[in-house]
C-alpha positions as CSV (number, residue, x, y, z in Angstrom):
1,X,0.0,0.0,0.0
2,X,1.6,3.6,-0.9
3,X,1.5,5.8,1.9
4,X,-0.4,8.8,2.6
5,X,0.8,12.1,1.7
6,X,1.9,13.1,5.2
7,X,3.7,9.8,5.9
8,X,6.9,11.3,6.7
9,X,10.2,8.8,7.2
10,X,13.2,10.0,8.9
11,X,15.9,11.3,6.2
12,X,19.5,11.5,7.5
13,X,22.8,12.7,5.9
14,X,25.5,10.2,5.2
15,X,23.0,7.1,5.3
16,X,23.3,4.0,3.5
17,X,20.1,3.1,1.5
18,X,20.1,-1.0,1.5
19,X,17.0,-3.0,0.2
20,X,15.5,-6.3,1.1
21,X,16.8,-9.2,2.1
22,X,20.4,-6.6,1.6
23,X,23.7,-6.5,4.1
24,X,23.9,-3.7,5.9
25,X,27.0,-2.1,4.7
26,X,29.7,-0.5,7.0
27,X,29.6,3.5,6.8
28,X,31.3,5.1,9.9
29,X,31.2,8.4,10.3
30,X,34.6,8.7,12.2
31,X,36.9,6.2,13.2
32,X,35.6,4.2,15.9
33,X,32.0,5.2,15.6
34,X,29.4,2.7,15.4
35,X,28.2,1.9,11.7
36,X,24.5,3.9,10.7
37,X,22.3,1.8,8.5
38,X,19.2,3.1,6.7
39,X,16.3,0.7,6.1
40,X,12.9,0.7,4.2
41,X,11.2,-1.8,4.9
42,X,8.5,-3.6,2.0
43,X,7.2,-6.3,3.8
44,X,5.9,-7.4,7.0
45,X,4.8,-10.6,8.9
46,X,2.6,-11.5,11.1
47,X,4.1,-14.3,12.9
48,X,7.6,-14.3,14.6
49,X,9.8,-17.5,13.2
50,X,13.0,-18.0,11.5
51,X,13.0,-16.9,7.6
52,X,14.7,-15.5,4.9
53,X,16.4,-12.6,6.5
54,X,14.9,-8.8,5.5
55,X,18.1,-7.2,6.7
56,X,21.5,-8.6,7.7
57,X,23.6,-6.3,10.4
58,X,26.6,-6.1,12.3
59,X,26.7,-6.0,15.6
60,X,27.3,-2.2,17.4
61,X,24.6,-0.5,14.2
62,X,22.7,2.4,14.9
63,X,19.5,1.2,12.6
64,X,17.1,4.2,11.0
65,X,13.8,2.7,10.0
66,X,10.4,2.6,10.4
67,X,7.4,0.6,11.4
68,X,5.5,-0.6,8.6
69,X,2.6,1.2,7.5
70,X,-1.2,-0.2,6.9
71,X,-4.6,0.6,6.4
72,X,-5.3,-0.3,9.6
73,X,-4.1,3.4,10.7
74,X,-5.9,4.8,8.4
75,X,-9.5,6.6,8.4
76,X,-10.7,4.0,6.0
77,X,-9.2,1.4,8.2
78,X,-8.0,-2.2,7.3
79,X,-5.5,-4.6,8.0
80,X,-2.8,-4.6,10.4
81,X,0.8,-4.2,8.6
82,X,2.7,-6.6,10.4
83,X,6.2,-6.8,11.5
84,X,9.4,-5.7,10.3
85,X,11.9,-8.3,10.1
86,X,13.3,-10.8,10.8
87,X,17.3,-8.7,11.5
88,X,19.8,-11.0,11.4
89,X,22.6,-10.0,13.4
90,X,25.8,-11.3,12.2
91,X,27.9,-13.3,14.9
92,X,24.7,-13.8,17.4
93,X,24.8,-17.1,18.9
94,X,22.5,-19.1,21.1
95,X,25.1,-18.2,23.9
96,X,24.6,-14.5,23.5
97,X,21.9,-11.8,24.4
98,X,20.8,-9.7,21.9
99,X,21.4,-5.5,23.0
100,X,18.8,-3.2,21.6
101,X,19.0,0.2,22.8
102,X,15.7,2.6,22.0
103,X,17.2,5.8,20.6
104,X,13.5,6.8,19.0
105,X,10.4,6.2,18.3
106,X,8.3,9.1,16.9
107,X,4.9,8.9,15.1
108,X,5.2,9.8,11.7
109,X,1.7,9.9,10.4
110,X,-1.5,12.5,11.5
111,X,-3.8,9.4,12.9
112,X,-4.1,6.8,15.0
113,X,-6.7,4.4,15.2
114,X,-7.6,2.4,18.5
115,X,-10.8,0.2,19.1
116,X,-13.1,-1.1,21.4
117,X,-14.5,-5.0,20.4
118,X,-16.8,-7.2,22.3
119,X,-14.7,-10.2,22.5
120,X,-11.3,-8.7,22.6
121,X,-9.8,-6.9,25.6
122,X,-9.4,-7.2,29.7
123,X,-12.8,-6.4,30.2
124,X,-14.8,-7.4,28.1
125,X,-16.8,-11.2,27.7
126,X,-14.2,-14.3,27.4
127,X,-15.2,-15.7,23.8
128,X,-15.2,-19.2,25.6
129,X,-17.9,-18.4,28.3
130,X,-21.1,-17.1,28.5
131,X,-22.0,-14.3,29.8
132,X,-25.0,-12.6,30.6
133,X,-23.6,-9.1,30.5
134,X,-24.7,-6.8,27.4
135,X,-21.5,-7.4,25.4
136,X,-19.1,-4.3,24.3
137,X,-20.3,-2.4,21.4
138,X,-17.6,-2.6,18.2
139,X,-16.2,1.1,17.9
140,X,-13.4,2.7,16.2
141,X,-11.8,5.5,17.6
142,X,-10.0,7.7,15.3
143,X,-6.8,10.0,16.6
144,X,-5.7,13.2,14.8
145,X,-2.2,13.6,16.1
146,X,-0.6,16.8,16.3
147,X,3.4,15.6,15.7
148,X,4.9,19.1,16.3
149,X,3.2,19.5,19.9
150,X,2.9,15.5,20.3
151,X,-0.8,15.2,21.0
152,X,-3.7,13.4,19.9
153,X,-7.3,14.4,19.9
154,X,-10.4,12.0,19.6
155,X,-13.6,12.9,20.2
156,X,-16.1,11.1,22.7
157,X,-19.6,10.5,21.2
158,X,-21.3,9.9,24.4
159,X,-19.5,11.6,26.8
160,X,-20.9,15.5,27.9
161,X,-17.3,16.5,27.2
162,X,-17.1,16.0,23.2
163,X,-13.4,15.7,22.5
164,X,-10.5,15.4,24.3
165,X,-6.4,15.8,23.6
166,X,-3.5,14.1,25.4
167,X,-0.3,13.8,25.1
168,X,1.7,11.3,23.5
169,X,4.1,8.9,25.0
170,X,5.2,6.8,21.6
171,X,6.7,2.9,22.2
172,X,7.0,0.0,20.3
173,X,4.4,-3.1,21.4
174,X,6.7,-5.8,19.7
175,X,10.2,-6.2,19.8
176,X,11.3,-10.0,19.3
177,X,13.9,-12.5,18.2
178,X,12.7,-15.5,16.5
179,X,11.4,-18.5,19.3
180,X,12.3,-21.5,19.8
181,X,13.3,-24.2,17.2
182,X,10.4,-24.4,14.6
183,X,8.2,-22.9,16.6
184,X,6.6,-19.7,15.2
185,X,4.4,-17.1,17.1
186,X,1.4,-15.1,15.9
187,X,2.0,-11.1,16.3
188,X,-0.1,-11.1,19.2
189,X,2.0,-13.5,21.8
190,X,4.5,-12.5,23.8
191,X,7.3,-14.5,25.1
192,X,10.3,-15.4,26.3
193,X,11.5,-14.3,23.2
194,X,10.0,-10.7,23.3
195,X,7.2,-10.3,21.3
196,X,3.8,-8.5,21.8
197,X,4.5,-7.4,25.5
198,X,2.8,-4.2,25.1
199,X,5.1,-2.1,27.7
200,X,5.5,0.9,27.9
201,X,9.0,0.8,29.1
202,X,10.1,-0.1,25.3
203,X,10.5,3.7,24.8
204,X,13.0,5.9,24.5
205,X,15.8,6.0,26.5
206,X,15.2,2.0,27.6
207,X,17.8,-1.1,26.2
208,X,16.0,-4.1,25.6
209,X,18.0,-7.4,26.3
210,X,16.6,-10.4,24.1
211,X,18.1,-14.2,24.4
212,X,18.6,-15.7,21.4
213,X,17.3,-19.2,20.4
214,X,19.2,-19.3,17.1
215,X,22.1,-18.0,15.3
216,X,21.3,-14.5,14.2
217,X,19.0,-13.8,16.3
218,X,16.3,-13.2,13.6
219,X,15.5,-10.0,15.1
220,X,11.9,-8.0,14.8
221,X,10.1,-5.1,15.4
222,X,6.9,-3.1,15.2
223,X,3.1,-2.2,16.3
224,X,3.9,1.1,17.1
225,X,1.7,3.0,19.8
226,X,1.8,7.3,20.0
227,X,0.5,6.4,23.9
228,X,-1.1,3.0,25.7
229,X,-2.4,3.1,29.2
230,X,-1.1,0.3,31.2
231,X,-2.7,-2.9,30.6
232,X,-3.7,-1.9,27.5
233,X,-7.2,-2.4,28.7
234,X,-9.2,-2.2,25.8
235,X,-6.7,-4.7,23.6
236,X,-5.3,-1.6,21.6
237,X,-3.0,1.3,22.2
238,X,-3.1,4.3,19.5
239,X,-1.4,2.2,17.0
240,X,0.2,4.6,14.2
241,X,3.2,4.5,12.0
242,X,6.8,5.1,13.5
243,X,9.8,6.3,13.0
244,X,12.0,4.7,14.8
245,X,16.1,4.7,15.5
246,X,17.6,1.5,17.3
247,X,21.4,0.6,18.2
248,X,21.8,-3.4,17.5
249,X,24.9,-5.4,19.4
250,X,25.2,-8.4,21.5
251,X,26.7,-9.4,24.7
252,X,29.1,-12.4,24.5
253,X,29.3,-14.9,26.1
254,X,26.4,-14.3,28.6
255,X,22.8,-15.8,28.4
256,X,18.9,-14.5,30.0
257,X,15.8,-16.6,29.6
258,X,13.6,-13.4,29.6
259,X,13.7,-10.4,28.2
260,X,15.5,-7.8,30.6
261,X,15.0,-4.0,29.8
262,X,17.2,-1.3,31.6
263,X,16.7,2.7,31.8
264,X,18.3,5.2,33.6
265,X,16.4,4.4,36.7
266,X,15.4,1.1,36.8
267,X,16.4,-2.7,36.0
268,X,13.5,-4.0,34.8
269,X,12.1,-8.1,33.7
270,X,9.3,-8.8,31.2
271,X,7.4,-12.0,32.2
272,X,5.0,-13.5,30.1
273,X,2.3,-16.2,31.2
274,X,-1.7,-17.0,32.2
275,X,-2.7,-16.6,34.3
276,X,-1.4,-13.4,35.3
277,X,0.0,-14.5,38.5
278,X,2.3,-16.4,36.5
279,X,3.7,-13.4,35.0
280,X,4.4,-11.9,38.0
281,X,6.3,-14.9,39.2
282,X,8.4,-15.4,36.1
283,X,9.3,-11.7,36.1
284,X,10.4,-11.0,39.8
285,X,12.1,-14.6,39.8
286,X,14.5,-13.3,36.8
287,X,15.2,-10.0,38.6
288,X,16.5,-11.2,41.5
289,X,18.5,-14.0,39.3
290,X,20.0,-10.8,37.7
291,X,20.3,-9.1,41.1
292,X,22.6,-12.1,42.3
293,X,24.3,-12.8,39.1
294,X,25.2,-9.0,38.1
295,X,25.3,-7.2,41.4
296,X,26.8,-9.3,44.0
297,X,23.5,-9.9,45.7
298,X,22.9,-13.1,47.8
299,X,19.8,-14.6,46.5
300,X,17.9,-14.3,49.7
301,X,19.1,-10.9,50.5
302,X,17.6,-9.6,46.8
303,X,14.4,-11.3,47.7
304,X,13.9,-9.5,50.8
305,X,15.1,-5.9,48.5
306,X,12.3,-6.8,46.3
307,X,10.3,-7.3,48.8
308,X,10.8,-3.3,50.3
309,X,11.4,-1.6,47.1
310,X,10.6,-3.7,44.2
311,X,8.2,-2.2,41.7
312,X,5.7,-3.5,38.9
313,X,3.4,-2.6,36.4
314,X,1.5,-4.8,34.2
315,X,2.1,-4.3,30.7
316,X,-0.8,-6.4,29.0
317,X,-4.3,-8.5,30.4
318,X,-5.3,-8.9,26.5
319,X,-3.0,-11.0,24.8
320,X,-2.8,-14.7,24.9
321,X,-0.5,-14.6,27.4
322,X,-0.2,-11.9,30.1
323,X,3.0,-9.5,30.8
324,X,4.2,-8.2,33.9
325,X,7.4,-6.0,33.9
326,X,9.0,-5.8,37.5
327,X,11.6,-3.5,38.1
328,X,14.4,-2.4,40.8
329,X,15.5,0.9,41.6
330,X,19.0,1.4,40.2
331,X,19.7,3.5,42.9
332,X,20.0,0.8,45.8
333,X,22.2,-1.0,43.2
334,X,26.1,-1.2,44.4
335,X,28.0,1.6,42.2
């Protein structure tokens, strides 16, 4: 589909156009400065698995791309775009975690479209019971977003108040390697191996740290959202088009089993599981693994520091499988 007129995609000097399926060619800017890759992508999936590459990388890029762009963001509306990827990350081994640091992630396009369903989202009627509850109405909200100010504006047909405008808070719902062995993962699940998590931590200024189940990584991302309360009650953020700027590398040597996330305040664990419980579990079970492994914690002692200042916020009550990101304070971490 061609995009709309005011699609705009980021355009920076001294940036190596490469195609699909291409390898990402060195192009430092200065000696010793990490290589700057430009990517369009032209197709997108909607499961996570291992396939022809889209893109091949070295490790330490900075990556300029985009989400991909649908219908499904538009007024008309339509189907969702998919995925971009899978990345594959040259020198990425099953005994590595995959580095991706969040250096943007801006809408690029004047709507967003987010909807209300009856059988989709945390509150309404479970498709596999019945109810007697009136089930939710189907209703398609439409966002004008202003991208010089950052806000968005939808109006509210039943509400005394006819319109409202917020401000944005753009992230990326799916960042993901491919899973494990043949397995392959519709765009909705989230994982061990990333996936639909739906947290707003995987913003700006956070590094997301993936394990890898197979060489390369096969590394994806997408469903971009201008803002998304947490929870994301209703089963949909404001899902837009993005422009987005990511720095790709590895650590050596070292393996996770979930997806750890890190910002300047917190350490933070993505667990994903029903029920939501579960979630919870897996999460603050990883942190205090990293606590002992990375900070010189004794395993009981980081229990009993999560315990008095542990934090948590649940990411996502919609998808088939819950997420729950728990998080420690950086500053009662040993400098």
């Amino acid at each position: 589909m061609s995009h709309p007129r005011r699609h705009r995609v980021v355009r920076t000097t001294g940036i190596l156009s490469v195609g699909l399926a291409a390898v990402a060619t060195a192009m430092p800017a200065a000696a010793g400065a990490q290589d700057t890759v430009r990517f369009e992508p032209t197709v997108g999936y909607s499961t996570f698995a291992v396939r022809e590459p889209v893109l091949r990388v070295n490790p330490g890029v900075t990556l300029i791309s985009r989400t991909n762009f649908g219908a499904y963001y538009t007024p008309e509306g339509g189907a969702f775009p998919g995925e971009v990827g899978p990345i594959y990350v040259e020198g990425a081994t099953t005994n590595d975690i995959l580095v991706v640091r969040i250096i943007e992630v801006k809408p690029n396009y004047e709507y967003a479209a987010a909807n209300i369903r009856p059988s989709f989202g945390g509150l309404s009627a479970d498709n596999r019971v019945r109810f007697l509850n009136d089930p939710i109405p189907t209703r398609r909200y439409l966002w004008s977003l202003d991208l010089d100010n950052m806000t968005g504006t939808t109006s509210l047909p039943d509400s005394e108040m006819s319109e409202i405008t917020i401000e944005l808070k753009p992230m990326l719902g799916r960042v993901a390697v491919a899973p494990r062995g043949e397995e392959a993962f519709a765009g909705l699940w989230p994982g061990d191996f990333g996936g639909n998590m739906d947290a707003q931590e995987v913003r700006p200024g956070t590094t997301v740290y993936l394990p890898i189940f197979h060489d390369g990584a096969y590394f994806y991302f997408g469903d971009g959202h201008a803002r998304q309360g947490y929870g994301e009650v209703t089963g949909t953020g404001l899902e837009t088009s993005m422009d987005v700027v990511l720095e790709i590398d590895l650590i050596k040597g070292r393996t996770i089993d979930w997806p750890r996330l890190e910002d300047d305040d917190y350490i933070m664990v993505a667990g994903s599981a029903r029920p939501l419980i579960d979630a919870f579990r897996l999460a603050h079970v990883e942190l205090i693994e990293w606590m002992e492994e990375s900070y010189g914690f004794g395993r009981w002692d980081a229990y009993q520091l999560v315990g008095q200042l542990g934090e948590s916020t649940v990411a996502n009550i919609v998808d088939p499988a819950y997420t729950v990101i728990a998080k420690f304070p950086k500053r009662y971490l040993p400098r």
